[in-house]
C-alpha positions in Angstrom: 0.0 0.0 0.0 1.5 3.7 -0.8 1.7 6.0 2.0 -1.5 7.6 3.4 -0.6 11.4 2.0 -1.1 9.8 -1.6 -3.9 7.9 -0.4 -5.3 10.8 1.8 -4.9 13.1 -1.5 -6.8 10.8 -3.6 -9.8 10.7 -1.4 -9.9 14.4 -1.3 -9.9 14.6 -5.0 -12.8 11.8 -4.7 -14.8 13.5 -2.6 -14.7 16.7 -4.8 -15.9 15.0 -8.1 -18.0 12.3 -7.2 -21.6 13.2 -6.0 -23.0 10.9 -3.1 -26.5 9.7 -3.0 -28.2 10.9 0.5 -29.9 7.6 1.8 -33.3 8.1 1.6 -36.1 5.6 2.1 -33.5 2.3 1.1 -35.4 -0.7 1.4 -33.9 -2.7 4.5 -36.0 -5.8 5.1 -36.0 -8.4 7.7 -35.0 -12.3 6.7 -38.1 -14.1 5.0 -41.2 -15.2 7.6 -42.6 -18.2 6.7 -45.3 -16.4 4.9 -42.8 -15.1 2.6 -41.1 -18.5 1.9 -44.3 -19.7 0.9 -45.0 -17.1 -1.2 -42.0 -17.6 -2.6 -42.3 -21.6 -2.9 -45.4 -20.6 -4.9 -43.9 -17.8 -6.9 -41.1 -20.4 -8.7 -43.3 -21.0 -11.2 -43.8 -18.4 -12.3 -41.0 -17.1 -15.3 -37.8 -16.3 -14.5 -35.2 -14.8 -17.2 -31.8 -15.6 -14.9 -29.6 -12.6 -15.1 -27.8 -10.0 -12.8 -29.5 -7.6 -11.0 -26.9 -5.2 -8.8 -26.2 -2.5 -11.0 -23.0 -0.9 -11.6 -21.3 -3.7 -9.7 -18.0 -2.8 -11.3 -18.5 0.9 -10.2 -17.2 2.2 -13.5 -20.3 4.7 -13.9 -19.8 6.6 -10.5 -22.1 6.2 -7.6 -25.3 5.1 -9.8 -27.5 3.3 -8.1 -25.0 3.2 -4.6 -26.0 5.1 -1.4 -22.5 5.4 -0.4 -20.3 7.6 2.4 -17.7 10.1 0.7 -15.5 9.0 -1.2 -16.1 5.1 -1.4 -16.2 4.6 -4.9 -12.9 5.6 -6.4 -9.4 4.6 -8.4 -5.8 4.8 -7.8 -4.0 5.7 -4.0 -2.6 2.8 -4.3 -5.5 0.0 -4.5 -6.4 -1.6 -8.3 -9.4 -2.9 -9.1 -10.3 -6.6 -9.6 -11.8 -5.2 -13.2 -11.7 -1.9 -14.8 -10.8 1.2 -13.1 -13.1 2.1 -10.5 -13.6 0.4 -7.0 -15.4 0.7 -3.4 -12.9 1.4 -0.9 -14.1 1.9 2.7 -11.9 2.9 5.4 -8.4 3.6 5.1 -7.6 6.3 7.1 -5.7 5.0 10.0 -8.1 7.3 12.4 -11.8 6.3 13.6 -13.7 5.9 11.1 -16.9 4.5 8.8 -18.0 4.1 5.6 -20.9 2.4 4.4 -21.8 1.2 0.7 -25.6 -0.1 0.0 -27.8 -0.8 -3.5 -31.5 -2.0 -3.5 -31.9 -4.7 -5.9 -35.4 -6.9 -6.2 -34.6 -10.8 -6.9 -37.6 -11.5 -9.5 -40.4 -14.1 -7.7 -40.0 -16.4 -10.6 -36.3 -17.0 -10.0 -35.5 -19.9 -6.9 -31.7 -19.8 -7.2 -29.9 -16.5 -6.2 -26.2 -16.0 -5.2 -24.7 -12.8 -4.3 -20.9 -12.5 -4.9 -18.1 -10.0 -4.7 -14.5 -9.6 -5.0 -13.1 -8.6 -1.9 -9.1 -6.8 -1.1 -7.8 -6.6 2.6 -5.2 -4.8 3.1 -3.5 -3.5 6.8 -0.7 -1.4 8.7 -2.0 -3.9 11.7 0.8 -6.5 12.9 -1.6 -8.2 15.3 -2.3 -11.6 13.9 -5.1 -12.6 16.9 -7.3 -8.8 17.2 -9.6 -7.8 15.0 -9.5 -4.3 15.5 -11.0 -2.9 11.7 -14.1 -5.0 10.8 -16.3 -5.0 7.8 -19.8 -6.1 7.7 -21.8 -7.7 4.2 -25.0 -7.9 4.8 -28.3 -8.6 2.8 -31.4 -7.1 4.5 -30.9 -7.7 8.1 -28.8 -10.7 7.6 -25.4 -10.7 8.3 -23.6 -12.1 5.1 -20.2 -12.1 6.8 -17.9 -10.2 8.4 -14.1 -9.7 7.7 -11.6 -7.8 9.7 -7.7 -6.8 9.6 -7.1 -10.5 10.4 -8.6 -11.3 6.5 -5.3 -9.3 5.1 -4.0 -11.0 1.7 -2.2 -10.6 -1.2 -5.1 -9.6 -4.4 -8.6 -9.7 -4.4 -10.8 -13.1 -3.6 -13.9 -14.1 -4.6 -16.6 -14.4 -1.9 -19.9 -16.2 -3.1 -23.4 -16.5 -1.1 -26.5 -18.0 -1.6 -29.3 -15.8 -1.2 -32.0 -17.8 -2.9 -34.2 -17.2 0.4 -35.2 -13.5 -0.9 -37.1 -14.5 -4.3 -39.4 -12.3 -4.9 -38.3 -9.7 -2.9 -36.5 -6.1 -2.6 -33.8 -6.0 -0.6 -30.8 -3.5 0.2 -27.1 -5.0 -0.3 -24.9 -3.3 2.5 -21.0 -2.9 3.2 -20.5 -1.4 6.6 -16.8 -0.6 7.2 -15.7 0.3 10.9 -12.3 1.3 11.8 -11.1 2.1 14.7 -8.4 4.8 15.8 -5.4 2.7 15.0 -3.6 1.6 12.2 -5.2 1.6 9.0 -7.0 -1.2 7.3 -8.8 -1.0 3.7 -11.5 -3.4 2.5 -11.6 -2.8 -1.4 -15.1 -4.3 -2.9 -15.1 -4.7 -6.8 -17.3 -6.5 -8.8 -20.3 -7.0 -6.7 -22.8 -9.5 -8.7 -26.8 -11.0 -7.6 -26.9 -13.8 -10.5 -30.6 -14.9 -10.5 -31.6 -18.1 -12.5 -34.1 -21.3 -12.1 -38.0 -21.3 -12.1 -37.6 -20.5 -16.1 -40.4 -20.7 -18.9 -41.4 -24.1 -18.7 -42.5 -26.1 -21.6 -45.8 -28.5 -21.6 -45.3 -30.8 -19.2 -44.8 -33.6 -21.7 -42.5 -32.0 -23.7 -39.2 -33.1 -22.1 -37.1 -32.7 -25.3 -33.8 -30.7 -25.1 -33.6 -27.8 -27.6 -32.2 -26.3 -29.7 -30.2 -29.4 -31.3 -27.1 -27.7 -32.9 -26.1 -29.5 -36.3 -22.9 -27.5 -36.4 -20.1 -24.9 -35.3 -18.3 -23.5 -38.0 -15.6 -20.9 -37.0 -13.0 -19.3 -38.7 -10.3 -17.5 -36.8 -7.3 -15.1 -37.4 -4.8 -15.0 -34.1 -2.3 -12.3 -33.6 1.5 -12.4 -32.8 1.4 -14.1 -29.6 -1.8 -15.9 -30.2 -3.3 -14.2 -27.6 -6.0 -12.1 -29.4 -8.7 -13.7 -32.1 -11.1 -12.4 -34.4 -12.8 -13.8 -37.0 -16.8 -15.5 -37.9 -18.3 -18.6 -36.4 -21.8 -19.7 -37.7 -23.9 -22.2 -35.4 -26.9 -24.2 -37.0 -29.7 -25.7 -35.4 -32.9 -27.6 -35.5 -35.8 -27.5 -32.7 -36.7 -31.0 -32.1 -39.4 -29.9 -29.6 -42.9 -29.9 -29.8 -42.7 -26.2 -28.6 -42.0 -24.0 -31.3 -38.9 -22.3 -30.8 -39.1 -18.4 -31.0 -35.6 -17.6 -29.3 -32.3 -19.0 -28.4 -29.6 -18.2 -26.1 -25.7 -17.7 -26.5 -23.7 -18.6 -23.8 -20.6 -16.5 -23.8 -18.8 -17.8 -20.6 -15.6 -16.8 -20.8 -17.2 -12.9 -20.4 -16.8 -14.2 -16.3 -13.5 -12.9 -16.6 -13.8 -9.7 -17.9 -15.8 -7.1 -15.9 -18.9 -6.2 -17.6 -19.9 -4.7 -19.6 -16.0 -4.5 -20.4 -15.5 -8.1 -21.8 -13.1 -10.6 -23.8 -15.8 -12.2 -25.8 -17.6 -10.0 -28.1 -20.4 -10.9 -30.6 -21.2 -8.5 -33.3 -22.7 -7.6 -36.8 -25.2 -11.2 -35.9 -27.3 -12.5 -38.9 -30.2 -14.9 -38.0 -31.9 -12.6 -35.0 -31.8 -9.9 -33.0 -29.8 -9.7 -30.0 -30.6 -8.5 -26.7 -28.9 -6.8 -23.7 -26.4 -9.3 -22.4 -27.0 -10.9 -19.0 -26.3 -13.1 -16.5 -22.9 -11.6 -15.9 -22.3 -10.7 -19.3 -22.5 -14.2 -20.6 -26.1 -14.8 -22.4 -26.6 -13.4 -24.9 -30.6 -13.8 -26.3 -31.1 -13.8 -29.7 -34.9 -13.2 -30.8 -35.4 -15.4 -34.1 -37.3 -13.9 -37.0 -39.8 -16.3 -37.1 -40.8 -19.4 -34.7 -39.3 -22.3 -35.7 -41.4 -24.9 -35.8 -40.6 -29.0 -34.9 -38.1 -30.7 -37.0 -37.5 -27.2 -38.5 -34.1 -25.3 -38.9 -31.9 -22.0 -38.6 -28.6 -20.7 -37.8 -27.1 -17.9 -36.4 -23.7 -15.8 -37.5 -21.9 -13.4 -36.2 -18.1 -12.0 -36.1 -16.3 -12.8 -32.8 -13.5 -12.0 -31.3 -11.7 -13.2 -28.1 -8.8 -11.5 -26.1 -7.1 -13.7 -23.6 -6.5 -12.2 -20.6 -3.4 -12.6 -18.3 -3.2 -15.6 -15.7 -2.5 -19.3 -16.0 -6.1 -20.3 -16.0 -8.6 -22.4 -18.1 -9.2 -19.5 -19.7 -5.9 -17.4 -20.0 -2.1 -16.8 -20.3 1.2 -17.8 -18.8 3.5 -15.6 -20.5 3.9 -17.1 -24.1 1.1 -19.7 -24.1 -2.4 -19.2 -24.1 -5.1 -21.5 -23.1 -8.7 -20.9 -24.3 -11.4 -23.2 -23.2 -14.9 -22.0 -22.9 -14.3 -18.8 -25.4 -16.7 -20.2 -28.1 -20.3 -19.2 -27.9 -22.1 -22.1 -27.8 -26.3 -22.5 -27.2 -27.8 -22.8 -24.1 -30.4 -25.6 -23.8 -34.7 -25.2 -23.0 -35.8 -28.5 -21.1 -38.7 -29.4 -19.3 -37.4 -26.9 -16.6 -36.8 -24.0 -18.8 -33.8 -22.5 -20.3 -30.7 -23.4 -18.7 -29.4 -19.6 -18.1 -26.9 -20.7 -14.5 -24.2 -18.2 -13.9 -20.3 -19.4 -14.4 -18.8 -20.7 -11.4 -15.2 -20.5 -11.1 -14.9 -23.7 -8.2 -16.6 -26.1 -11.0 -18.1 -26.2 -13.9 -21.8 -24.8 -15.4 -21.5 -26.2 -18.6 -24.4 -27.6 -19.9 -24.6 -28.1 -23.7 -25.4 -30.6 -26.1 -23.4 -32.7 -28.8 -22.5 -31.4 -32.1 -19.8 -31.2 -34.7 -17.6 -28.4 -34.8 -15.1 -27.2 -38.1 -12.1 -24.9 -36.6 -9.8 -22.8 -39.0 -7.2 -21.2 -36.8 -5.1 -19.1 -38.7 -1.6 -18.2 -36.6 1.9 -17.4 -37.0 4.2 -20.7 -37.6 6.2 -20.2 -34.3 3.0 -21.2 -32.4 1.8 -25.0 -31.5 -2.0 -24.9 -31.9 -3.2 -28.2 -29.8 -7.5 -28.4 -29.6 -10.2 -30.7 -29.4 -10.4 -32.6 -32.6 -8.6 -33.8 -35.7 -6.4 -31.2 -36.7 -4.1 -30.6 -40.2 -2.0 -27.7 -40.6 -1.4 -26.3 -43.9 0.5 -23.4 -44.9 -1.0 -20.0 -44.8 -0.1 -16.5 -45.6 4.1 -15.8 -45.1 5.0 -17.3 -41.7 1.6 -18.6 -41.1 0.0 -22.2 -40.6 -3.8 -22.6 -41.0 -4.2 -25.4 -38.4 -8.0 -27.2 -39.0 -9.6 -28.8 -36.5 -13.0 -31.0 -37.1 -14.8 -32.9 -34.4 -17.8 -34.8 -34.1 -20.0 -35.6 -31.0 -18.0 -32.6 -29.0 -20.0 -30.6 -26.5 -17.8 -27.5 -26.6 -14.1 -26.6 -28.3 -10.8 -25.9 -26.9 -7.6 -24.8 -27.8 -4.3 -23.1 -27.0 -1.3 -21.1 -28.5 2.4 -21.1 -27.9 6.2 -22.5 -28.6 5.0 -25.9 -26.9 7.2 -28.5 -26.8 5.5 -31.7 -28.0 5.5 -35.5 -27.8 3.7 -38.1 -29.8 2.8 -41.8 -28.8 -0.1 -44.3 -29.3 -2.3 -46.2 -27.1 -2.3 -49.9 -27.2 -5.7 -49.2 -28.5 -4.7 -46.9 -31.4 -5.5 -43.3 -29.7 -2.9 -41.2 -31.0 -1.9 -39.0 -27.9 0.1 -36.3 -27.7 1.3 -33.9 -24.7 2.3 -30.0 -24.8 4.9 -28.6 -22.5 5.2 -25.4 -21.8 8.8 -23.7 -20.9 10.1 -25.2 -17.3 8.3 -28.8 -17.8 11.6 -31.4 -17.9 11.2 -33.8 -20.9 11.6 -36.8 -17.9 8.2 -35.2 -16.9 6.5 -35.0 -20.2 7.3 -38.4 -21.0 5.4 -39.4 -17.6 2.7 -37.5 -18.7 2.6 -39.5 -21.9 2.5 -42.4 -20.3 -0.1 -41.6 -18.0 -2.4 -40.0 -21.1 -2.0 -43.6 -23.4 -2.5 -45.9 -19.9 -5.3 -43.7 -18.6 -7.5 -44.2 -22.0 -7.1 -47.7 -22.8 -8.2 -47.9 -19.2 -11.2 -46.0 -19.5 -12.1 -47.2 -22.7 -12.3 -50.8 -21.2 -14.6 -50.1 -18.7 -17.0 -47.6 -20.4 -16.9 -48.2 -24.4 -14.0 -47.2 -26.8 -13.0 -43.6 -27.1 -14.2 -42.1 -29.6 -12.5 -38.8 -31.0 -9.2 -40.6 -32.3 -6.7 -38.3 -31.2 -6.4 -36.8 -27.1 -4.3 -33.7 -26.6 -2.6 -33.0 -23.1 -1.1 -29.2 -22.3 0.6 -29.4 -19.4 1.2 -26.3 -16.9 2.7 -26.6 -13.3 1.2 -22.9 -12.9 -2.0 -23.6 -13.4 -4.4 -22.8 -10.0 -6.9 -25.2 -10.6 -4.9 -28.7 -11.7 -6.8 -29.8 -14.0 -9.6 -28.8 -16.8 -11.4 -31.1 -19.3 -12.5 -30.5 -23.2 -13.6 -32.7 -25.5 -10.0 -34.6 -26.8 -8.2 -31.9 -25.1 -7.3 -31.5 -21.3 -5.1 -28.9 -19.0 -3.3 -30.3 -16.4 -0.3 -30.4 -14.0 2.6 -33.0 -14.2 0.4 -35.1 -12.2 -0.6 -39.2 -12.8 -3.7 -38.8 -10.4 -5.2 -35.3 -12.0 -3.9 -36.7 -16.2 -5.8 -39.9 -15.1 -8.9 -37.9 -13.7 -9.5 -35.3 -16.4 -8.9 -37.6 -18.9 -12.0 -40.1 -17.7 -13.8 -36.3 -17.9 -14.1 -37.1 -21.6 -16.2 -40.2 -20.7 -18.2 -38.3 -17.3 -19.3 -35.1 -18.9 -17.8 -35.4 -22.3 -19.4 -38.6 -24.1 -22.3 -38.7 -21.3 -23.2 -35.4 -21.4 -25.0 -33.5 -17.9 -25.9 -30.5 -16.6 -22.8 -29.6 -14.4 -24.1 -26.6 -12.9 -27.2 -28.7 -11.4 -25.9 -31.8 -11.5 -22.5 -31.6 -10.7 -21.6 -34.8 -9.0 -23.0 -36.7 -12.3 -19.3 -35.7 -13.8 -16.9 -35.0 -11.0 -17.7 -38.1 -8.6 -18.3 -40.6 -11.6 -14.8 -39.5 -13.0 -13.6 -39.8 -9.3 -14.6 -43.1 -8.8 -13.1 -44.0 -12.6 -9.8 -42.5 -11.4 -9.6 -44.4 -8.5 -10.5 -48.1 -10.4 -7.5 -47.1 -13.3 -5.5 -46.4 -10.4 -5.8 -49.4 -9.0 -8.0 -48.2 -5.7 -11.1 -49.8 -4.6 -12.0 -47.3 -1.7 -11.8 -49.4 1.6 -13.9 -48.1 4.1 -14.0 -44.8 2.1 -17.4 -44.0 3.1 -16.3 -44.5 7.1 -14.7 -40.9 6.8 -17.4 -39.2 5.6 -18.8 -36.2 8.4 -21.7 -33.9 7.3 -21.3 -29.9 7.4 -25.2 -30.0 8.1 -28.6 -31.7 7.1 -28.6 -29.3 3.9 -25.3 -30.5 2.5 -25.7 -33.3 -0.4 -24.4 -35.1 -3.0 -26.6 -34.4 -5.2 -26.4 -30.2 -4.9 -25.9 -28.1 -7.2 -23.5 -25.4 -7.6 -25.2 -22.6 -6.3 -25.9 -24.6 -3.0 -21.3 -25.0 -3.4 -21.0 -21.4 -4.3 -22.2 -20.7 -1.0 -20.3 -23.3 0.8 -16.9 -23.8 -1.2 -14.7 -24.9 1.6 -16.9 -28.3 1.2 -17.3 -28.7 -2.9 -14.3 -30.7 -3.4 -15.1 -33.0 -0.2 -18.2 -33.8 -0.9 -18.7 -34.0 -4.8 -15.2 -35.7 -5.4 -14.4 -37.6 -2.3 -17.9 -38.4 -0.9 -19.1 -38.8 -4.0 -16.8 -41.8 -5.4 -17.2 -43.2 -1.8 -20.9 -43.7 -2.2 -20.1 -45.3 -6.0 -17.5 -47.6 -4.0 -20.5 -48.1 -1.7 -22.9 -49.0 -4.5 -20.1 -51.6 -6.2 -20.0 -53.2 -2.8 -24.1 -53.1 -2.6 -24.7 -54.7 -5.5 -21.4 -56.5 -6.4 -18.7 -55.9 -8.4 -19.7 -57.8 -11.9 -22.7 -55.6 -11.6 -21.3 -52.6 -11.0 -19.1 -53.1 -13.9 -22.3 -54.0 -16.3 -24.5 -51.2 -14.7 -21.7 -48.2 -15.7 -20.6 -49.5 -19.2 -24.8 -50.2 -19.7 -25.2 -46.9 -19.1 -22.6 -45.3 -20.8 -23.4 -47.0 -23.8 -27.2 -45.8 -23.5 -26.6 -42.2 -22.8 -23.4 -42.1 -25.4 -23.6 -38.3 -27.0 -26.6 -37.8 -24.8 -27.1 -36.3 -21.0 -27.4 -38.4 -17.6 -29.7 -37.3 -14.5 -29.5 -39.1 -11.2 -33.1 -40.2 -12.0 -32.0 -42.1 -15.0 -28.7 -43.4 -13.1 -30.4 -44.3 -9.9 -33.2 -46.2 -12.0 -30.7 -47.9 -13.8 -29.2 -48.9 -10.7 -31.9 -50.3 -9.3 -32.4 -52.2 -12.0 -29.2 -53.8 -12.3 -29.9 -55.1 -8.8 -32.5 -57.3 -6.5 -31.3 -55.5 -3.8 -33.6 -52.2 -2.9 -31.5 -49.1 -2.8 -34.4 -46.8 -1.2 -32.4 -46.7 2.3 -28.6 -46.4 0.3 -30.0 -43.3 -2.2 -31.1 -42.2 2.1 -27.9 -42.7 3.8 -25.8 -41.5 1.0 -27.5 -38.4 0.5 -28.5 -38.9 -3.3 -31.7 -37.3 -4.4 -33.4 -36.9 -7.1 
């Protein structure tokens, strides 16, 4: 932090441009009575479009809509925002002092999942590592959020989620109270403040349980620059609507816009053919496109639109460790209308929310010859313009595309199966370790395959980063990992759990993540003894079966229970029913959801049927509904 005379300077200059809202009338409201929950209950079926309602959460138009102290919302001094320029910064000062920071936002009725999140800086000139001297309170209504203190001091900002479903319907202030006392000085910098609002959603008739739109095709072309960090170029998606509900709308899903701040983002969609595009929402990343016409059953249309994509810095699934870039999840790609609506769930950063359907994709990525161009698919370089490849990739039966840019290094091999494999290293990754990693890749597949039916996309890229946060991501015939024979061996059963048998991750997300758990651990040559003897519930709310809101809110306990108590419970069931069933049951049911999309109603009903033995009390004790 710089000293408090530059600090003290820029909050004078604040204070003298920025006009501040006088608090008059804000909504504050007490938690939901029961009358209000059931109000609520019966308000969720009502529509619900999901999107974000705090305005100016990025604080990059002033203090519109905040009710805020002097001089909260601000740049420079010394802080940075998470996005943008602008940022909340209460306290400070180093004397007795308080600021306070508060929007009124209404959740619509029709929405029953809400989750409030923020970005949040601590920094301190207190040395105390026991007292919380300088405190700051987040609050929704009357309810106490959280509160953090000089002790939450770190390096950069961190992402706090909550879930706030309980005020549906409802208009309700947002507060940041800041009290610090006459010491030394601690700042809590807020950026980024977000309400993402989803479920309820326009259902179809209750017979109609098809899944639409079904794409027939992603067709991109792309032109990178120098560095292969910055895109541009067309992609054209075709569709049919297989539904009985005509189709008057679909939905782009543009989730890679989570790491931008909106409405500043890295994905952008313009001059689209086909429709006519709305507003963004839901963070930025959906993106409705009003068709000119309903489409009717079995009937077709497409949508085109230039795109381009800039990769922003950091080692991440989306993003860039000096010279290599990685970009999963930059496509847009359509959203999917079920019997519960359209699927409109905001990104999540500790999982996945991907929830998309099968389709073929054609990727020309034109890039300078110095650059390594791994992604999902079949790919075939030819040569290009002076010192450029055109690297092609084609794919079929992929729910999404990936790819990344940079001087990899690269090694070949084949599976005893005949999957060609090949592994990427970035700079810093010893060939000793890339060789491991190749050995892993070929032994994890042929593994994989012979439990749950042949792989299927011929060829499986591996990029391997030690820098990367999150250890492992999964794409169709393309994964990031670490040097790691556990994580290689985990992602890569992804493109079985989530890739060929499809789900909805953000609702569902144990469906991927436990089944690929439990696959890791059978290829690895575990068999879980008394796994399920460790497992200790948070509270009666926590599940395996939750979605990622409900994880959001309680992150400390995702991994836990989706990856560990998950696999347990499948170790559980293999032991319920017997091995040579359990073996049967999962390659069964691979085989009859190949290219489609699993629920835990299908898989528990399959599982019972594989079996004499009722599993009413085990879908009880292992906390597996639905």
């Amino acid at each position: 932090m710089s000293d408090r005379l530059r600090v003290l300077a820029t909050r004078a200059a604040a204070l003298l441009s920025t006009t501040v809202l006088v608090a008059a009338g804000t909504a504050i409201l007490a938690a939901p009575t029961a009358q209000a929950a059931q109000g609520n209950s019966g308000a969720a079926a009502a529509s619900c479009t999901a999107t974000q309602v705090v305005a100016n959460g990025g604080f990059e138009s002033g203090t519109t809509p905040w009710t805020t102290s002097s001089g909260v919302i601000t740049s420079g001094g010394g802080q940075s925002a998470h996005g943008g320029t602008s940022f909340a910064w209460l306290d400070g000062y180093g004397s007795a002092h308080t600021d306070s920071l508060t929007q009124s936002v209404t959740l619509p009725a029709g929405c029953t999942s809400a989750s409030l999140s923020f970005w949040l800086h601590v920094d301190t000139a207190e040395t105390t590592k026991t007292t919380a001297y300088d405190k700051l309170t987040a609050k929704i209504g009357t309810t106490t959020l959280a509160t953090y203190s000089n002790l939450d001091a770190a390096a950069g900002y961190v992402k706090k989620t909550f879930d706030v479903s309980a005020y549906a319907g409802q208009t309700v202030s947002i507060s940041f109270n800041g009290v610090e006392d006459s010491g030394l000085q601690t700042s809590f910098v807020l950026d980024d403040v977000a309400l993402d609002v989803s479920g309820g959603g326009t259902t179809p008739p209750p017979n109609d349980a098809t899944r639409t739109p079904a794409p027939t095709g992603y067709t991109v072309n792309l032109t990178s620059d120098a560095n292969g960090a910055n895109w541009s170029g067309h992609q054209t998606i075709g569709f049919t609507n297989p539904s009985a509900t005509p189709l008057t709308e679909v939905y782009l899903r543009l989730w890679d816009n989570y790491h931008g701040s909106c409405p500043t983002t890295p994905i952008t969609v313009s001059n689209l053919t086909g429709g006519t595009t709305a507003p963004l929402t839901v963070g930025c990343t959906a993106l409705k496109v009003t068709l000119p016409a309903p489409l009717a059953q079995g009937a077709s249309g497409s949508v085109g639109f230039d795109l381009s994509i800039a990769v922003p810095s950091g080692a991440d699934r989306f993003g860039r460790d000096g010279a290599f870039a990685f970009i999963g999840n930059a496509l847009p790609v359509l959203a999917v209308r079920d019997a519960a609506g359209w699927h409109l769930d905001p990104y999540t950063n500790n999982g996945e929310s991907f929830y998309t359907l099968a389709s073929d994709y054609t990727v020309t990525l034109d890039h300078p010859s110095s650059l390594l161009v791994p992604a999902t698919g079949t790919s075939v370089d030819t040569p290009g313009s002076s010192g450029r490849t055109v690297t092609t990739a084609t794919a079929k039966n992929v729910r999404e595309f990936a790819w990344a840019a940079g001087p990899f290094s690269k090694i070949s091999g084949t599976s005893s199966t005949g999957v060609a494999v090949n592994v990427y290293s970035v700079s810093g990754i010893s060939s000793s370790s890339a060789q491991s990693m190749l050995t892993t890749a070929k032994s994890a597949v042929d593994s994989h395959a012979a439990r749950f039916g042949a792989y299927p996309y011929g060829e499986l890229d591996a990029v391997i980063d030690n820098n990367f946060w999150f250890g492992g991501m999964e794409y169709p015939g393309f994964v990031l990992d670490l040097v790691s024979t556990t994580a290689l061996t985990h992602e890569i059963g992804h493109q079985w759990w989530y890739g060929i048998v499809g789900d909805d991750e953000y609702n569902s997300p144990w469906l991927d993540e436990a089944f690929t758990d439990y696959a890791t651990d059978l290829a690895l040559g575990s068999t879980g003894t008394n796994c399920w003897s460790s497992v200790s519930w948070a509270s009666s709310a926590e599940k395996i079966t939750n979605s990622m809101a409900y994880w959001d809110a309680n992150s400390s306990r995702y991994s836990t229970v989706i990856y560990n108590y998950g696999k347990c419970a499948l170790h559980d069931l293999r032991r319920t029913i017997g091995d040579a069933a359990m073996t049967t049951l999962l390659h069964d049911y691979a085989a009859a959801h190949w290219y489609g999309v699993s629920t835990t109603a299908e898989f528990k009903a399959a599982a019972q049927a594989a079996t004499t033995v009722d599993l009413t009390s085990f879908w009880t004790q292992h906390r597996i509904e639905g």
